[in-house]
One Martini backbone bead per residue (centre of mass of N, CA, C, O) as a GRO file, in nm:
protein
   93
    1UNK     BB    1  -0.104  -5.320  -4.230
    2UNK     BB    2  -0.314  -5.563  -4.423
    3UNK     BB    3  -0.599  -5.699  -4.367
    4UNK     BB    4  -0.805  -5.919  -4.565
    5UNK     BB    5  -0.797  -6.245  -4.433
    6UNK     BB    6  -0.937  -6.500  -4.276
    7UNK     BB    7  -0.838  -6.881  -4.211
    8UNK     BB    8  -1.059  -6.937  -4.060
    9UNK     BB    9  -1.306  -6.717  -3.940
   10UNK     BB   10  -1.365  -6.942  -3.730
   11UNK     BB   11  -1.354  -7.033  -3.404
   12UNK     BB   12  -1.256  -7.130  -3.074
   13UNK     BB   13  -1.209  -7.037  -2.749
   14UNK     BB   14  -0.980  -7.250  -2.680
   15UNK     BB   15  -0.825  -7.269  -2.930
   16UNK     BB   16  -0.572  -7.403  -3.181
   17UNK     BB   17  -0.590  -7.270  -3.443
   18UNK     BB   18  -0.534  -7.273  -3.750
   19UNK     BB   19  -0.451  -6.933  -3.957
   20UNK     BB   20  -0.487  -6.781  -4.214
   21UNK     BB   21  -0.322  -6.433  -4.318
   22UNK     BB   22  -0.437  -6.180  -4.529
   23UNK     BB   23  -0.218  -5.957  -4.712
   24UNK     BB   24  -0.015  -5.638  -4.654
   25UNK     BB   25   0.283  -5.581  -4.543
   26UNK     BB   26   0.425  -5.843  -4.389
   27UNK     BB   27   0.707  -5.719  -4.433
   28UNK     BB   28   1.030  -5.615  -4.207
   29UNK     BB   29   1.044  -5.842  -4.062
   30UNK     BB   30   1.132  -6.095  -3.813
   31UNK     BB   31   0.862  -6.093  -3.648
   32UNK     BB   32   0.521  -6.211  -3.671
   33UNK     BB   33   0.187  -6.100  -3.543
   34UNK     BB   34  -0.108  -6.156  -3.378
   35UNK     BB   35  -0.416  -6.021  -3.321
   36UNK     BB   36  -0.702  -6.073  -3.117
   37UNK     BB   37  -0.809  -5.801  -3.020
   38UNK     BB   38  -0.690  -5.792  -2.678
   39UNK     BB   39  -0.525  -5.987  -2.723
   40UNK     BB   40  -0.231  -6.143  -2.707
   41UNK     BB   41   0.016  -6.149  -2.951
   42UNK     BB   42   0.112  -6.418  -3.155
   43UNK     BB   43   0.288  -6.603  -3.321
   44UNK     BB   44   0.431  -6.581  -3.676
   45UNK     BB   45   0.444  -6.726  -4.014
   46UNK     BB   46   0.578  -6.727  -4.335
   47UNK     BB   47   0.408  -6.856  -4.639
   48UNK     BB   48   0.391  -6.593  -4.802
   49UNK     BB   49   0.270  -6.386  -4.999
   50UNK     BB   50   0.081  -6.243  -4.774
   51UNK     BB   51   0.113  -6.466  -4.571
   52UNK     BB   52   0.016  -6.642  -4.270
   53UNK     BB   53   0.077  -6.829  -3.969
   54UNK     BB   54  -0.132  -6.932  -3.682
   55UNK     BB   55  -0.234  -6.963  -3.329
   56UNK     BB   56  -0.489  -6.952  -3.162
   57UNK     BB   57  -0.605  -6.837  -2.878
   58UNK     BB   58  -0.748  -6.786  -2.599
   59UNK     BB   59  -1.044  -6.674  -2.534
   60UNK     BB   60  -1.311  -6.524  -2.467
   61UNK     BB   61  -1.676  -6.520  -2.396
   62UNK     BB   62  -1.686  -6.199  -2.511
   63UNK     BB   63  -1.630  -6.157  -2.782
   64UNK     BB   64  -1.694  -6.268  -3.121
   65UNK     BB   65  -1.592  -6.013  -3.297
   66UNK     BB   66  -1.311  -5.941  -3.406
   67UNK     BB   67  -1.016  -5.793  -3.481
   68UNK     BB   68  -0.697  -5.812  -3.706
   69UNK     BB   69  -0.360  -5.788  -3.624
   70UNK     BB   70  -0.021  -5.706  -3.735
   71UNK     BB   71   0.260  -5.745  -3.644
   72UNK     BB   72   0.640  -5.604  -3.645
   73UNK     BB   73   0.911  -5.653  -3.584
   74UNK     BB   74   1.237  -5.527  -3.623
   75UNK     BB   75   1.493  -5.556  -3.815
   76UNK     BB   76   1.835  -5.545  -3.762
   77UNK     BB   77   1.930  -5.614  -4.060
   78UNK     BB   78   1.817  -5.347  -4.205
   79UNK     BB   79   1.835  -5.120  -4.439
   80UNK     BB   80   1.854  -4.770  -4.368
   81UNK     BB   81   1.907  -4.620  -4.596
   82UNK     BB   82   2.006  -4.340  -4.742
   83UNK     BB   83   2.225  -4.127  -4.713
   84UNK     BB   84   2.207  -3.797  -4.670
   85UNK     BB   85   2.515  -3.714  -4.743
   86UNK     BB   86   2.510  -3.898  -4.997
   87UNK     BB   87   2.440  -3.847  -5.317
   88UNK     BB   88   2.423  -4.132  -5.337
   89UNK     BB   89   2.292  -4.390  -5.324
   90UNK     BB   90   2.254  -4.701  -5.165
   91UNK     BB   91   2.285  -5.055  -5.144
   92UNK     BB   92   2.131  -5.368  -5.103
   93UNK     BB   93   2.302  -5.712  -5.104
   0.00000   0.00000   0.00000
């Protein structure tokens, strides 16, 4: 996953502010997470092609300049992609 861009780019330490996460392959999870810095990861939502929306956590004192990074949860329901014994491809439907 890239993140290209996070707005509001600065937020306060108390956190609760909202943040769109803008990037690339944040699809195939079913769950994706946010995380700044070396806090944990909070919860966030898709709200378009490539952007997230989550809620910044309470950060420390010495933060500063964090990484912003992505991850998902991996979707239980994806479909595992074609078996190598059978001849043609599958398809998900």
């Amino acid at each position: 996953m890239v993140v290209s861009s996070v707005t509001p780019p600065l937020g306060p330490l108390g956190g609760g502010k909202f943040v769109l996460v803008r990037g690339a392959n944040f699809d195939g999870g079913s769950a994706p997470r946010v995380a700044f810095g070396t806090l944990t990861p909070v919860p966030a939502s898709h709200v378009g092609a490539g952007e997230l929306r989550c809620l910044t956590p309470v950060g420390e004192a010495t933060m500063g300049t964090v990484e912003v990074r992505v991850s998902l949860v991996p979707n239980p329901n994806a479909h595992p992609g074609p078996n190598p014994n059978t001849p043609t491809p599958t398809r998900c439907v």
